[in-house]
PDB file of N, CA, C and O in Angstrom:
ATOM      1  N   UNK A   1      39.854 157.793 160.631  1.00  0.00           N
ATOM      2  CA  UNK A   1      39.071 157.606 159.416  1.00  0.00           C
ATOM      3  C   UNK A   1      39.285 156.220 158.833  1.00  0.00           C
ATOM      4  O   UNK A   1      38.297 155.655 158.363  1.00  0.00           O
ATOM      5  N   UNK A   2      40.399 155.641 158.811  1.00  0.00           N
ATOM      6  CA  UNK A   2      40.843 154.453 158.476  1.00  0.00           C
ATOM      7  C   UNK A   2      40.143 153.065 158.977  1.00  0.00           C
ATOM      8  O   UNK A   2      39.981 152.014 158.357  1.00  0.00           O
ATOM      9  N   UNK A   3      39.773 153.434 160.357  1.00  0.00           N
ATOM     10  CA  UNK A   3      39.125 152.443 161.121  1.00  0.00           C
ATOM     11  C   UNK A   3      37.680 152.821 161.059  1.00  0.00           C
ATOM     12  O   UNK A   3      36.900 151.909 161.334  1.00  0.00           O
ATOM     13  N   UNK A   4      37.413 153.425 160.900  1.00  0.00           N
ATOM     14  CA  UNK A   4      35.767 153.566 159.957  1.00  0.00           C
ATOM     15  C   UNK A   4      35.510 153.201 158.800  1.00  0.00           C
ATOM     16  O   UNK A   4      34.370 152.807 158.554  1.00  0.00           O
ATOM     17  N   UNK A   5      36.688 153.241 157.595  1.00  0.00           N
ATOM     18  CA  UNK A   5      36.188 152.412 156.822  1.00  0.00           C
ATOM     19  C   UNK A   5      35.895 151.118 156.888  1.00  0.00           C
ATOM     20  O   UNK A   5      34.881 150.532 156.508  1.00  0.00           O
ATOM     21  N   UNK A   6      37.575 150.414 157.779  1.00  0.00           N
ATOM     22  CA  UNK A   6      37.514 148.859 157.836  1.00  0.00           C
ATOM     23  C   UNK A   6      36.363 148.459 158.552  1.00  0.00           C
ATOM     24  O   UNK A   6      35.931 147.391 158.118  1.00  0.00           O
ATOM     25  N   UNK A   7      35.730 148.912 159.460  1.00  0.00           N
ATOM     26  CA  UNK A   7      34.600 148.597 160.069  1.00  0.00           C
ATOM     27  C   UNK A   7      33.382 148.503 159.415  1.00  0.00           C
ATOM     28  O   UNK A   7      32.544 147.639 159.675  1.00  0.00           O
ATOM     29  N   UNK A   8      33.210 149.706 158.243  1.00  0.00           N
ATOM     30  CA  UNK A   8      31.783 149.732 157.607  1.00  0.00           C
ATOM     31  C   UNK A   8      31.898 148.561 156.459  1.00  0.00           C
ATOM     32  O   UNK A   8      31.049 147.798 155.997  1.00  0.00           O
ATOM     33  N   UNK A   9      33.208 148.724 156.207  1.00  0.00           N
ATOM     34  CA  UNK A   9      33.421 147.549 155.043  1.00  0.00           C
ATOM     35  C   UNK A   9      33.260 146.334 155.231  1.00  0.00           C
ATOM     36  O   UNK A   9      32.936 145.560 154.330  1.00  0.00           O
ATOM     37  N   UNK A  10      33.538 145.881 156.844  1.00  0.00           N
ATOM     38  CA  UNK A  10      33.185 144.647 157.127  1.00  0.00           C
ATOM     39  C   UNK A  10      31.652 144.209 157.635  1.00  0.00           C
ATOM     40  O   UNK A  10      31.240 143.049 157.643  1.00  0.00           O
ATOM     41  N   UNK A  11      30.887 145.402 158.063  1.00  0.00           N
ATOM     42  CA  UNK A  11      30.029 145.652 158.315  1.00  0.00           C
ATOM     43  C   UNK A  11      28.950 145.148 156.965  1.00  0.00           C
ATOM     44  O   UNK A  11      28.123 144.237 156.959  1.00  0.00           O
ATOM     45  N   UNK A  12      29.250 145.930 156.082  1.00  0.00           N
ATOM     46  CA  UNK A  12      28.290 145.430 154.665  1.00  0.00           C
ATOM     47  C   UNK A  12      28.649 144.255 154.394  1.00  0.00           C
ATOM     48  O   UNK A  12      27.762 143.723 153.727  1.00  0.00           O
ATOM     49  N   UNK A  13      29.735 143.390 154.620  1.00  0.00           N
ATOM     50  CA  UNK A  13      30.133 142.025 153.940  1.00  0.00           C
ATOM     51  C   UNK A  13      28.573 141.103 154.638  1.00  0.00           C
ATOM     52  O   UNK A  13      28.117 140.118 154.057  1.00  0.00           O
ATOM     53  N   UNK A  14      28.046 141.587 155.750  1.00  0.00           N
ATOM     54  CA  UNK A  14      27.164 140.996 156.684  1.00  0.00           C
ATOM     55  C   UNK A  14      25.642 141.163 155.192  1.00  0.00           C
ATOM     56  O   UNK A  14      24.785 140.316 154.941  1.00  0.00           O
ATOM     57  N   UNK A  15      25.772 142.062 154.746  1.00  0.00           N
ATOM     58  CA  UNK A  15      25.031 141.978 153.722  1.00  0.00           C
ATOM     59  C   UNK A  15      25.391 141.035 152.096  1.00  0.00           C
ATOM     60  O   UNK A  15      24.716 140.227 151.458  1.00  0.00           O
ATOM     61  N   UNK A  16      26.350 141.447 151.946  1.00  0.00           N
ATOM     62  CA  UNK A  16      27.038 141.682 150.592  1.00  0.00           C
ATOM     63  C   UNK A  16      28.269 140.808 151.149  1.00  0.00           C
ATOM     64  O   UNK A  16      29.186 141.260 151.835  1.00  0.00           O
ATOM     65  N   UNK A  17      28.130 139.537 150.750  1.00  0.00           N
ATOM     66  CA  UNK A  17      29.490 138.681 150.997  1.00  0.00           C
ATOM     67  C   UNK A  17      31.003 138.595 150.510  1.00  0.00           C
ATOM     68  O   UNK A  17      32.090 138.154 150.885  1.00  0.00           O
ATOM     69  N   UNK A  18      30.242 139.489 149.123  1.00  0.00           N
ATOM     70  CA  UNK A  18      31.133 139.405 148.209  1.00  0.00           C
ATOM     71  C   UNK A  18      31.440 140.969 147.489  1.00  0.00           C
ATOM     72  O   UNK A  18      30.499 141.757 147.592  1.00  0.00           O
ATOM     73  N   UNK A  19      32.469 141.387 146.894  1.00  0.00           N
ATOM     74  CA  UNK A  19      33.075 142.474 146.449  1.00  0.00           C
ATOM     75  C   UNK A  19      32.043 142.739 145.060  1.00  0.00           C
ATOM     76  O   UNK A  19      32.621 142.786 143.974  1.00  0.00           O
ATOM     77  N   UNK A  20      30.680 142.895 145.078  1.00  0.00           N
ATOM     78  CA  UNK A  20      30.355 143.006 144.078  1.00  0.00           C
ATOM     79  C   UNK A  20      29.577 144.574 143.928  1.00  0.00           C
ATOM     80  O   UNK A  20      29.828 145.569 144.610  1.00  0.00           O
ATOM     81  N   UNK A  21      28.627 144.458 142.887  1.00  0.00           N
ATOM     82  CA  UNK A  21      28.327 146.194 142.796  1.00  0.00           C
ATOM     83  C   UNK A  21      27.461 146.465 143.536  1.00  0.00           C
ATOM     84  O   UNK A  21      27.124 147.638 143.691  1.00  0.00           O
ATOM     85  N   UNK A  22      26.784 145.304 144.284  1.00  0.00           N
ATOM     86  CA  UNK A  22      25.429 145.967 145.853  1.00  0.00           C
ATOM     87  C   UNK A  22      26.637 146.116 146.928  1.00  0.00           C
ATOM     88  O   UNK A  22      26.487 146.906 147.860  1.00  0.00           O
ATOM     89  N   UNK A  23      27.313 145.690 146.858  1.00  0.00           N
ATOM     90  CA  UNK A  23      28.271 145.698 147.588  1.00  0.00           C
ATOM     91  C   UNK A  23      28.806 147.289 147.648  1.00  0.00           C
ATOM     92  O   UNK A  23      28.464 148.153 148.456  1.00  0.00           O
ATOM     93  N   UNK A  24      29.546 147.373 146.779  1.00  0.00           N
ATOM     94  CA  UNK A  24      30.076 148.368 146.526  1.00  0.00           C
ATOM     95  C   UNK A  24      29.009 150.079 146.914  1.00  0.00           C
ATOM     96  O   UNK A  24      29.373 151.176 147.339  1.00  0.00           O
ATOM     97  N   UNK A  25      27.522 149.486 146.465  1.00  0.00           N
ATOM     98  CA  UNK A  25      26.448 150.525 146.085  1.00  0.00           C
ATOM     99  C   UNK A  25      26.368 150.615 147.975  1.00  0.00           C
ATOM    100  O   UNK A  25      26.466 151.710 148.529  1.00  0.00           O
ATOM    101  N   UNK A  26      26.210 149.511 148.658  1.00  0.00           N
ATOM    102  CA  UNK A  26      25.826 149.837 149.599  1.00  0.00           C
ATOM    103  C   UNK A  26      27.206 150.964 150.809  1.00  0.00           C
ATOM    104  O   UNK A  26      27.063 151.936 151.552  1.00  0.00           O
ATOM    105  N   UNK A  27      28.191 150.258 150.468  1.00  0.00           N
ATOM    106  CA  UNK A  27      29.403 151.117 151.264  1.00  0.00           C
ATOM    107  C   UNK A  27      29.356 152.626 150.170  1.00  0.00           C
ATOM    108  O   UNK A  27      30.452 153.187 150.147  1.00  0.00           O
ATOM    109  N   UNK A  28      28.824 152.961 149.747  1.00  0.00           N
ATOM    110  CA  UNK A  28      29.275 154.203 148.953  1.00  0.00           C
ATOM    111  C   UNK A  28      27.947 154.635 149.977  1.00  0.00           C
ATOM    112  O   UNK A  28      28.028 155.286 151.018  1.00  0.00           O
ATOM    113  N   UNK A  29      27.157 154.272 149.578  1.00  0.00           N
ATOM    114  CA  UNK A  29      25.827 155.007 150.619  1.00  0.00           C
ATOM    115  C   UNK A  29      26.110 155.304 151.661  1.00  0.00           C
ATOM    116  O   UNK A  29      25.521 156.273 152.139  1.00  0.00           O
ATOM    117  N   UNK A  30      27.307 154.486 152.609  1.00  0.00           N
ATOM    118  CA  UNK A  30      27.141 154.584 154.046  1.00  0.00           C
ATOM    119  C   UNK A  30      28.410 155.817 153.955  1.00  0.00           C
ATOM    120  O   UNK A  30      28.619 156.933 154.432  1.00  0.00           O
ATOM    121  N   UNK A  31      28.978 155.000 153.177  1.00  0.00           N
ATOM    122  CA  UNK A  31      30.701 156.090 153.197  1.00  0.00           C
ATOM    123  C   UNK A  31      30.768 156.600 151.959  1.00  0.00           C
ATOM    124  O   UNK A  31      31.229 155.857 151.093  1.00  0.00           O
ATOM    125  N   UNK A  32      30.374 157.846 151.607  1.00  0.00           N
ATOM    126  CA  UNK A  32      30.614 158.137 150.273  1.00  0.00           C
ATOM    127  C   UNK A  32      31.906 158.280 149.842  1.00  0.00           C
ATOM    128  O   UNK A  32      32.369 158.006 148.735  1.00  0.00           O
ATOM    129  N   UNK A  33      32.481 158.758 150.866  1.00  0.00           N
ATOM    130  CA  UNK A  33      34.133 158.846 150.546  1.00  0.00           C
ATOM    131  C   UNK A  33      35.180 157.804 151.050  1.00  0.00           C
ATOM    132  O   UNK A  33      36.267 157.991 151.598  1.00  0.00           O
ATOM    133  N   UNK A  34      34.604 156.773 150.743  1.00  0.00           N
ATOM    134  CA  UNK A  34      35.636 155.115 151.015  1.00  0.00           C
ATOM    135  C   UNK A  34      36.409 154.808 150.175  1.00  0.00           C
ATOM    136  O   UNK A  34      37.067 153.778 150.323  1.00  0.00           O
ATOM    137  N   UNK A  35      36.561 155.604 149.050  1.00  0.00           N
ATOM    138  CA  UNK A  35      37.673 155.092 148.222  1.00  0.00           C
ATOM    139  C   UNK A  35      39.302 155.942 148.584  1.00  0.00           C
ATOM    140  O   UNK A  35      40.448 155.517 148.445  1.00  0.00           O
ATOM    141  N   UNK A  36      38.918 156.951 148.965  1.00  0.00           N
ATOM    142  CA  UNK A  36      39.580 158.287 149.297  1.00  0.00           C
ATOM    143  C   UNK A  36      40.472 157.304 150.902  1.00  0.00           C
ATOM    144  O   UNK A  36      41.680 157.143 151.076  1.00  0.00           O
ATOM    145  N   UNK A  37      39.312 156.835 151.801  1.00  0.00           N
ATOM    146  CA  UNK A  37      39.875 156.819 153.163  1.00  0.00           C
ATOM    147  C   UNK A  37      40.751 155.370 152.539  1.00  0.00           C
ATOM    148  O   UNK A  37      41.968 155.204 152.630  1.00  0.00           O
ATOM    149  N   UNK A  38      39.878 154.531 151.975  1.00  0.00           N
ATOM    150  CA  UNK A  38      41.249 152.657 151.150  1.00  0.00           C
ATOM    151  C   UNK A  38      42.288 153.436 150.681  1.00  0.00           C
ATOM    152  O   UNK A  38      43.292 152.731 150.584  1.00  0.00           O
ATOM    153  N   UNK A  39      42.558 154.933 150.243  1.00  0.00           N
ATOM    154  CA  UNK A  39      43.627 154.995 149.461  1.00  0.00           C
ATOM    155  C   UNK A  39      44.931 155.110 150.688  1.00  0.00           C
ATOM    156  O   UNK A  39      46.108 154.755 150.620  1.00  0.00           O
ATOM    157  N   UNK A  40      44.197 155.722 151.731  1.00  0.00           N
ATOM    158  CA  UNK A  40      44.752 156.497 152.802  1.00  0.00           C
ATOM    159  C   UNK A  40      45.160 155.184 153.456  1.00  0.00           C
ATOM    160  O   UNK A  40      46.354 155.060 153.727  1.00  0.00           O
ATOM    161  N   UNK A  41      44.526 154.425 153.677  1.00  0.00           N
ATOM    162  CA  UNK A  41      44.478 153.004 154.698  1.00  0.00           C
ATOM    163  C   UNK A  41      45.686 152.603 153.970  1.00  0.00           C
ATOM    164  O   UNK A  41      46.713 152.660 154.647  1.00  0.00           O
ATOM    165  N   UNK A  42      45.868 152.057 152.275  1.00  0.00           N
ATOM    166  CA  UNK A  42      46.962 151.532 151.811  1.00  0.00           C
ATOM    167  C   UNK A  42      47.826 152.175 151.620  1.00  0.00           C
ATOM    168  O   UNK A  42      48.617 151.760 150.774  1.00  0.00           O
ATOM    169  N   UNK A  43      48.197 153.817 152.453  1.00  0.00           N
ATOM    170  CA  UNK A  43      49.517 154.099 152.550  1.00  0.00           C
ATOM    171  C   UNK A  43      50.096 154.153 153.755  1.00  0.00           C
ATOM    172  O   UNK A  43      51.201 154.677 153.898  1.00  0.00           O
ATOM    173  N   UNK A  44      49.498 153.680 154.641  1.00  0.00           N
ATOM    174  CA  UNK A  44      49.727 153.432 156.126  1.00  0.00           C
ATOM    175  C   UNK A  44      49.990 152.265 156.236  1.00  0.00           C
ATOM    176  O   UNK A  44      51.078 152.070 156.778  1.00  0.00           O
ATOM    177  N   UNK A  45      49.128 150.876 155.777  1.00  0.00           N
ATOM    178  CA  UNK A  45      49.587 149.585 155.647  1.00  0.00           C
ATOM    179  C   UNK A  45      50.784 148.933 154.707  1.00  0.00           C
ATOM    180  O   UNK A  45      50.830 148.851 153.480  1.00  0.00           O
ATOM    181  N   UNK A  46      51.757 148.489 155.725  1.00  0.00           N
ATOM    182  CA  UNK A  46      53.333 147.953 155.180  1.00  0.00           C
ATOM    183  C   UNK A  46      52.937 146.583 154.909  1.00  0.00           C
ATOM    184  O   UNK A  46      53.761 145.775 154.481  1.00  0.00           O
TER     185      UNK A  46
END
């Protein structure tokens, strides 16, 4: 799950360069639950 987010997340930057709210609007569309899998990602990453 972790590597699906980082992928879609880098995936929209191809749209959305920047951390902003199309940004944000568009990864919620693709991944509705991406905040859930970043929480998961930053307890695995040391």
């Amino acid at each position: 799950h972790c590597i699906d987010y980082v992928i879609i997340h880098e995936l929209c930057h191809l749209l959305y360069p920047h951390h902003d709210k199309k940004f944000y609007h568009l990864l919620g569309r693709i991944l509705p639950d991406w905040e859930k899998r970043k929480e998961r990602l930053e307890k695995v990453v040391i």
